[in-house]
N, C-alpha and C positions, 0 to 999 in steps of 0.2 A: 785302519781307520780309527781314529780315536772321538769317543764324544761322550757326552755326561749322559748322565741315567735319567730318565723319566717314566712317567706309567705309561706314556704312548709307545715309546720304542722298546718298554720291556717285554711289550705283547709279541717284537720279535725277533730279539735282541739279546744275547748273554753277555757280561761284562766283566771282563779281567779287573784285577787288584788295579789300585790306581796306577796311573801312572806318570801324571804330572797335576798342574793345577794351571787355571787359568782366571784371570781377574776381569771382569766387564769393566768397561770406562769408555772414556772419549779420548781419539787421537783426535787432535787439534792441528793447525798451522802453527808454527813455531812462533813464537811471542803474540798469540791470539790472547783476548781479554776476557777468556771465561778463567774464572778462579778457582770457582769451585761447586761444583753438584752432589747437592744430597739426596736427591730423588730422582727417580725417573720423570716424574710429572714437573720438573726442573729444566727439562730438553721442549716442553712445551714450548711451542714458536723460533726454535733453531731449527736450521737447515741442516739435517741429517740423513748421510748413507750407512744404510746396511747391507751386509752380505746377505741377500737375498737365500733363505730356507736356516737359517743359523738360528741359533735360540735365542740370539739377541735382538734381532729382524721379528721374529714372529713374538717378542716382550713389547716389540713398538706398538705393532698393529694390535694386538690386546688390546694396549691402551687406547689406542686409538690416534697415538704420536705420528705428526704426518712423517716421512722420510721418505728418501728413493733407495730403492733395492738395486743393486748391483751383482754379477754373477762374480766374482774376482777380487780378489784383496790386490793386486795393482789395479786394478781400474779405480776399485774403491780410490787406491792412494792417488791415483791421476786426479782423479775429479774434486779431491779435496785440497792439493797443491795447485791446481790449473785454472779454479772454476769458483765458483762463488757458496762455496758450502761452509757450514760451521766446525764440524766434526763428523769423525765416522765413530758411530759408537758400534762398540766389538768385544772381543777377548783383546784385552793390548797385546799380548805378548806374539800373538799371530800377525796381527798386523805389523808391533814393531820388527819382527823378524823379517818380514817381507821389506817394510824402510830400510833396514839395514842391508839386503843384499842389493837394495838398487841403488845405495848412498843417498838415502832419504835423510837420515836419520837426524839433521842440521836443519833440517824444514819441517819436521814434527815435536809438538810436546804429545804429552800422555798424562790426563785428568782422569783422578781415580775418586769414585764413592765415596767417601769413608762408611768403614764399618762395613761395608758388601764383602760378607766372605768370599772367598775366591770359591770356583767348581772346581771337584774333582773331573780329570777325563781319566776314560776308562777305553782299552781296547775293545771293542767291537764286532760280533761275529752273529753272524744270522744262526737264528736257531732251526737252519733248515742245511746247514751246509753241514756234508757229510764228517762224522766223529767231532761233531763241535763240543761236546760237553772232552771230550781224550786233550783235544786243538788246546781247549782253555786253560786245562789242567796243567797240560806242558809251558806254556807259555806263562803263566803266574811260576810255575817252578824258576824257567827261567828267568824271569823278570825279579825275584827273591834272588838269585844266585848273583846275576851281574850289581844289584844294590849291596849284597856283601862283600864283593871282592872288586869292588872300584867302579867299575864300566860302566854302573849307570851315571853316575858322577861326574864321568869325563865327558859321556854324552850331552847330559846340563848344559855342562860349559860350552862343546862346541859349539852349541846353538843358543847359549848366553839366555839359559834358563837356570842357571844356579840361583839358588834361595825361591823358588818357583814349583821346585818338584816337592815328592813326597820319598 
């Protein structure tokens, strides 16, 4: 399970070396007429889905950004190809990856920030599961080994994350 750091999940949670990045935005309908968002308080009065318990769903409700929660990045994409929605605001890269395996990908754009750094994700391990601090050690070693000798690279690509990772 991969997910970004916070002070709520570090109470119980350890986190591996990065391992990719991800960018908040808005996926759109394909030739929709938003141009462009410099804030979140920008999405004020759009019709927007989020993935329901994600960091970007609980960045709405903060605000107090109306949207609807959905459990599922396809349904998310249903209901914004099918239905009367503006965007799903998300990670793009998780959602474009799911467009892409269902040939969305001709029915979606992707609105980014500017200037929003992207998150790091980090692998994820409860700090209750047994040898988790040995678990972490091995798995950063590993994750160091395949970024030296190609493998994490080819990974990137297969899942059309190149210039995305770290």
């Amino acid at each position: 399970m991969s997910c970004t750091k916070n002070k709520q999940r570090s109470d119980y949670l350890y986190y591996s070396d990065p391992i990719s990045e991800i960018n908040n935005g808005l996926i759109t309908k394909a030739n929709h007429s938003l141009t462009q968002v410099n804030h979140l308080d920008d999405l004020v009065g759009l019709k927007l889905i989020a993935i329901r318990k994600w960091s970007t769903q609980t960045e709405l409700e903060s605000r107090g950004i109306a949207h609807t929660a959905v459990d599922t990045i396809p349904q998310a994409l249903n209901m914004l190809i099918m239905r009367d929605f503006d965007a799903i605001y998300s990670g793009v890269e998780s959602i474009s990856y799911y467009a892409k395996q269902a040939n969305l990908t001709s029915e979606i754009d992707v609105v980014y920030f500017p200037g929003l750094p992207a998150k790091k994700l980090h692998m994820c391990l409860g700090k209750k599961t047994p040898n988790a601090s040995t678990l972490l050690q091995q798995f950063n070693r590993g994750l160091a080994a395949i970024k030296v000798n190609g493998q994490f690279d080819a990974i990137a690509n297969k899942y059309a994350l190149a210039g995305r990772t770290l």
